[in-house]
N, C-alpha and C positions, 0 to 999 in steps of 0.2 A: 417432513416438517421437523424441525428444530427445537430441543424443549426451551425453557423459556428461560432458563440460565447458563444458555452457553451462546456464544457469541459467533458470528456468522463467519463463513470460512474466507471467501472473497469479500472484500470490499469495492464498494465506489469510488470513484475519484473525491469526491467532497468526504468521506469516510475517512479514506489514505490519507488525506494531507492535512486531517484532525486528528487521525492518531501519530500521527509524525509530527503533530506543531508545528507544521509549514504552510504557507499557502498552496491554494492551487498549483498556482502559475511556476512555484521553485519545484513542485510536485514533476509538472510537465517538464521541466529543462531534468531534471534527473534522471527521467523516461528517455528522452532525447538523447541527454549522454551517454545513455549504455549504463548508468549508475543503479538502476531501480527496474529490476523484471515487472510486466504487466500481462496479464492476460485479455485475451481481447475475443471476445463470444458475439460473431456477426459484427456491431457496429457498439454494441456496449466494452466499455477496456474496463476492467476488474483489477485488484491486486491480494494477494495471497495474503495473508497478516503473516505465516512464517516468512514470505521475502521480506517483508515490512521489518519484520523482526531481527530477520537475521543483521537485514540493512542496519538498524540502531548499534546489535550488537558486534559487528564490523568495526563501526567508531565511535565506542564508547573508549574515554579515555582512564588511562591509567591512577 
């Protein structure tokens, strides 16, 4: 169990593409391009907040 002020390690599809400010669906095409690792446990797909993370600071601009 998790304590109550730290934040879960994987996320949800609907999680991911709220801490990214994207929708779902540009969520999915970045999955699709190879742009965004996901993890996927049986038929649930997960995403790691450091890929999420790393992903932002990739292209965060100068």
């Amino acid at each position: 169990m998790q304590p109550a002020n730290s934040s879960p390690h994987l996320l949800s599809r609907h999680e991911a593409s709220s801490y990214l400010a994207i929708s779902p669906r540009k969520l999915d095409q970045l999955v699709a391009d190879g742009d965004l690792p996901r993890v996927k446990i049986s038929s649930c797909v997960r995403f790691e907040r450091s890929d999420l993370d790393a992903f932002i600071a990739a292209r965060k601009a100068a």
